[in-house]
C-alpha positions in Angstrom: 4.6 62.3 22.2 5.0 59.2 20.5 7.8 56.8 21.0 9.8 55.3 18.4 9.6 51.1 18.4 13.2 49.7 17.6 14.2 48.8 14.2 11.2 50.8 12.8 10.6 54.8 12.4 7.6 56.5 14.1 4.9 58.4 12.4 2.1 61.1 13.5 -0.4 59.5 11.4 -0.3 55.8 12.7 -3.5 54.6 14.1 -2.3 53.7 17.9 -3.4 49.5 18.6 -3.9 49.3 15.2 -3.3 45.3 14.3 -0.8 44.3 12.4 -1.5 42.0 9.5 -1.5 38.4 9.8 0.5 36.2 6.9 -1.3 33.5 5.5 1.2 30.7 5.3 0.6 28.1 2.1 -1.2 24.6 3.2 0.9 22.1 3.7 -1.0 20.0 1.2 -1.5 22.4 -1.5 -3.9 22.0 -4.4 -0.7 20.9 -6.8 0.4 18.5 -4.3 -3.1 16.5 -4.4 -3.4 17.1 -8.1 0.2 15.2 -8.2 -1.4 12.9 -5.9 -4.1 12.3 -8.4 -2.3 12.0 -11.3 0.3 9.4 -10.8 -2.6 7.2 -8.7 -4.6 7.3 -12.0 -1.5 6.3 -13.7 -0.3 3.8 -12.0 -4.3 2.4 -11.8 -4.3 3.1 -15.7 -1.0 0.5 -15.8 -2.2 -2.2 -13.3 -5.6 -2.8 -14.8 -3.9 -2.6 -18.0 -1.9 -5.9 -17.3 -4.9 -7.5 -15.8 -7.0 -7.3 -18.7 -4.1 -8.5 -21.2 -4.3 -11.8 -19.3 -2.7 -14.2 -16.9 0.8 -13.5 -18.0 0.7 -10.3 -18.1 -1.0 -9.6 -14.7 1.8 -12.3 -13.8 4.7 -10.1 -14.7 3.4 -6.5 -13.6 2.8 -8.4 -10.0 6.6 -9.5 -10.4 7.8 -5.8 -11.0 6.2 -4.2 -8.2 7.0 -7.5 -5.9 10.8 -6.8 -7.0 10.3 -3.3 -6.3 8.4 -3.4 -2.8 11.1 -5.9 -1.6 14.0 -3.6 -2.6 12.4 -0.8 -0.7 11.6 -2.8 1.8 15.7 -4.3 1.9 17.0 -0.6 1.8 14.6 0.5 4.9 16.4 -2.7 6.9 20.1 -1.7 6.1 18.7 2.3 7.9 18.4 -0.3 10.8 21.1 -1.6 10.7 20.2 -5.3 8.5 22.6 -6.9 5.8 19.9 -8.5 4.0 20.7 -10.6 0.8 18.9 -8.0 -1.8 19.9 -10.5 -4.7 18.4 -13.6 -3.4 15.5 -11.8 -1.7 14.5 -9.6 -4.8 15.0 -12.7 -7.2 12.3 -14.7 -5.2 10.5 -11.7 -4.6 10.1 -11.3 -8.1 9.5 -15.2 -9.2 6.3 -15.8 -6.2 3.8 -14.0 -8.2 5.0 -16.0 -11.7 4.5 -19.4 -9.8 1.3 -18.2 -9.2 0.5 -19.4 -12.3 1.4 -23.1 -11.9 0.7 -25.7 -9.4 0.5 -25.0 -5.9 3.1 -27.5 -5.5 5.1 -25.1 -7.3 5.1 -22.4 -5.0 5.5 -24.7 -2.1 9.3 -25.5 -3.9 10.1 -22.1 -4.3 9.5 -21.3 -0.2 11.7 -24.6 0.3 14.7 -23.7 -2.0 14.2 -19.8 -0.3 14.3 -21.2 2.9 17.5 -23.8 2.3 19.3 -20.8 0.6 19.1 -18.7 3.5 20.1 -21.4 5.6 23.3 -21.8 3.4 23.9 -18.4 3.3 23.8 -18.4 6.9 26.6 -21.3 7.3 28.7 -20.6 4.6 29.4 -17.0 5.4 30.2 -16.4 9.3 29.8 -12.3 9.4 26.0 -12.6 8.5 23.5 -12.3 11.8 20.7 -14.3 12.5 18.8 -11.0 12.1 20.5 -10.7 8.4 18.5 -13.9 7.7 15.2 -12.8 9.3 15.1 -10.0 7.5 16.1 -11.6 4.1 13.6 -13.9 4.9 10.6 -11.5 5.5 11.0 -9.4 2.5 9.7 -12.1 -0.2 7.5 -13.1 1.8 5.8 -9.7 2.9 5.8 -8.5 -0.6 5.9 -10.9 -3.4 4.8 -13.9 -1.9 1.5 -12.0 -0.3 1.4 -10.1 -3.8 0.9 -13.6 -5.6 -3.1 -13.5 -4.5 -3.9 -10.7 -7.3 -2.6 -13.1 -9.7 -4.3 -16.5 -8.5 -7.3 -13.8 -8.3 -6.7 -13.2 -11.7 -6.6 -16.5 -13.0 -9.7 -18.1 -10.9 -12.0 -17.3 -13.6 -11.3 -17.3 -17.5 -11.2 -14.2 -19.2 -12.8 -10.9 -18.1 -14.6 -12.4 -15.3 -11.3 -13.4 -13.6 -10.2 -9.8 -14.7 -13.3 -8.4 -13.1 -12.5 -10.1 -10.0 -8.7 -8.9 -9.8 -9.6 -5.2 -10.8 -12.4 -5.1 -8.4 -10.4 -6.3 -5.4 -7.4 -4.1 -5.8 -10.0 -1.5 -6.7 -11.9 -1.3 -3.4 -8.4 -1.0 -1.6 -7.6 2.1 -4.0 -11.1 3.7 -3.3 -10.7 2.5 0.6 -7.7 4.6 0.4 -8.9 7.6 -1.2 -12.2 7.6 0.6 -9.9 7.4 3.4 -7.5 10.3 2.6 -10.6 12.8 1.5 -13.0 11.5 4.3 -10.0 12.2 6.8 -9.1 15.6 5.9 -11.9 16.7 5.6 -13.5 15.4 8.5 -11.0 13.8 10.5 -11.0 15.0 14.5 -10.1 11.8 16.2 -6.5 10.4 15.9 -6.8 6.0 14.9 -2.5 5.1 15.8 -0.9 9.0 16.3 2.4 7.2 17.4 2.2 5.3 14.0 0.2 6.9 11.3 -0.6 10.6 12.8 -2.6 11.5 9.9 -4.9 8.7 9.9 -8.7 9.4 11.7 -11.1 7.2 12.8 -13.3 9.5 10.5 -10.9 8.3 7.6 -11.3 4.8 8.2 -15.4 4.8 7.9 -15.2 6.7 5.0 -12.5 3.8 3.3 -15.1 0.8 4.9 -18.0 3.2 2.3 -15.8 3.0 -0.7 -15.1 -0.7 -0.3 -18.4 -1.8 0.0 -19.8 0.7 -3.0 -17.0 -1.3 -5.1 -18.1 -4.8 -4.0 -21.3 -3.7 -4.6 -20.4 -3.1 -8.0 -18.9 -6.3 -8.4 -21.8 -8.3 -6.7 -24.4 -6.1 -9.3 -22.5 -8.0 -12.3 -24.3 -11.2 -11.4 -21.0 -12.7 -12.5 -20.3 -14.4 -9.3 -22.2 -16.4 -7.0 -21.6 -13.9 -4.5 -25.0 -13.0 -1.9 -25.4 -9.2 -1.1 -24.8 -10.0 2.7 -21.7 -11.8 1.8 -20.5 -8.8 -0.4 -21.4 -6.2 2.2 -18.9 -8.5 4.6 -16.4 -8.8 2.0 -15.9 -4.8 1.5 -15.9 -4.6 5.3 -13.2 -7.2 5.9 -11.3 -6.1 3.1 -11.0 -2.6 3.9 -10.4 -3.5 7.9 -7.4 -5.7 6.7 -6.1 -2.8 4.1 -5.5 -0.4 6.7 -3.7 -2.9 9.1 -1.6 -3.3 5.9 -1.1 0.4 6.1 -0.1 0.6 9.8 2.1 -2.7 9.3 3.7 -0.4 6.8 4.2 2.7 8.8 5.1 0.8 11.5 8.3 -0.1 9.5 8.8 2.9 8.3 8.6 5.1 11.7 10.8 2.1 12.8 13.9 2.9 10.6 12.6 6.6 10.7 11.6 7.5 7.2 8.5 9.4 5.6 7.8 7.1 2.7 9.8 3.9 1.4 11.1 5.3 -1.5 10.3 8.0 -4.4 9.3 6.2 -7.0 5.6 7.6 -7.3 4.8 11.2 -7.1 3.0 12.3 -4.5 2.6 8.9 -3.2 6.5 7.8 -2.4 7.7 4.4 -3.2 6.6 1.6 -4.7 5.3 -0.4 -1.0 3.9 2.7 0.1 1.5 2.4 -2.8 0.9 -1.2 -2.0 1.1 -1.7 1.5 -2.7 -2.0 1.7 -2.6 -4.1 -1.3 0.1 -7.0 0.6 -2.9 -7.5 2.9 -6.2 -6.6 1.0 -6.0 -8.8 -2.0 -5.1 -12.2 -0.1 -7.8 -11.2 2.5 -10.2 -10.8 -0.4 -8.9 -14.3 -2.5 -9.4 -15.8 1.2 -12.9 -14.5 1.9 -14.0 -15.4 -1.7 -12.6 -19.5 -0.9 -14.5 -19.6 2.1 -17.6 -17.9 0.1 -17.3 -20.4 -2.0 -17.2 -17.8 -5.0 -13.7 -19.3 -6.3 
């Protein structure tokens, strides 16, 4: 005689053991979430290479935006922890590093002064602010803009395309690093790189971001543009990649730090603005640094 389970009405003509069906629950990174994905990277690509082929100035300004941006995000993280930065006269300097760029060096080296002596005045002149208020006021030009400003000195070491070449291809091999990266990684990704700071990033990821660097300096070294030896291009994509993804964790770090996903929600599928460029902040100014010592520029 067959025994009614609770909640649910016996029949003669159930199959006794019989399994009950399993439901399939939706990937968490669903086939719309990665096209997203796609779609605003190619944008925003679409947009940066944009202003780096109209020129100096323009490659000036778009730097200054996202500078701007990156430190605001970057201020509004620090006031989850507790900071009181000074978002005017951080975002303001922020925004005017990459535009000195375009001058003397001197120039620069004025701005970091009157940055510095500000914060120092700010600090004296208004007794409620915390050393820490400083620090932090401090670090955001300088982690965004001021590290920013190598895509635009990239930009304008060589007239015309072949200075545009040069930008594109170094902020280039840090977007393929980073998609090599993400596809390599979840797809073949078994072995955990920082699971207490970026749980999603593999060891499997991170060779497959070192490939795509190299295949884009590569590219670049094919030109015959540049005096730049295969060897020394081979190193460059290496080095460059390495120092991308210590942008990354740098990043994460921050963000797992004030306990957020992503800096912001400015880019679809990607978050903010300095989660799209936290491997540039290190990348670029590791690649204008290599190519110096190269003797390239």
């Amino acid at each position: 005689m067959n025994q009614s389970q609770p909640g649910r009405p016996s029949t003669d003509h159930e199959t006794a053991g019989r399994p009950r069906p399993q439901v399939s629950e939706p990937p968490k990174d669903s086939t719309h979430a990665l096209a997203t994905r796609i779609v605003s990277g190619v944008v925003y690509a679409a947009l940066f290479i944009g202003c780096l082929l109209g020129g100096t100035v323009s490659a000036a300004l778009f730097v200054a935006l996202i500078s701007a941006l990156c430190c605001y995000e970057f201020f509004m993280m620090m006031r989850r922890d507790g900071k009181v930065p000074n978002q005017a006269l951080g975002i303001i300097v922020s925004a005017l590093f990459p535009l000195t760029a375009l001058g003397e060096s001197i120039t620069m080296t004025a701005l970091i002064f009157l940055f510095v002596l500000a914060c120092g005045l700010w600090y004296v002149y208004t007794p409620r602010t915390r050393i820490a208020d400083v620090a932090v006021t401090l670090m955001g030009p300088l982690y965004t803009g001021f590290m920013l400003s190598s895509i635009v000195l990239l930009r304008d070491a060589e007239p015309g395309f072949s200075g545009a070449l040069l930008a594109i291809g170094s902020c280039a091999s840090l977007w393929v690093s980073d998609s090599f990266a993400y596809l390599v990684g979840r797809q073949f990704g078994r072995h955990k790189m920082a699971p207490k700071i970026s749980p999603k990033k593999t060891w499997e990821g991170f060779a497959g971001g070192i490939v795509g660097s190299v295949i884009i300096w590569l590219i670049v070294w094919a030109t015959h543009l540049f005096p730049l030896s295969l060897p020394f291009a081979l190193a460059t994509g290496v080095v460059v990649s390495v120092l991308g993804v210590f942008g990354d964790l740098i990043e994460s770090r921050i963000k797992r730090g004030v306990g957020v996903k992503d800096s912001g929600n400015l880019i679809p599928g990607h978050g903010g603005m300095l989660d799209r460029c936290d491997s540039l902040i290190f990348g670029c100014i590791t690649a204008q640094l290599m190519l110096y010592i190269g003797g390239v520029l």
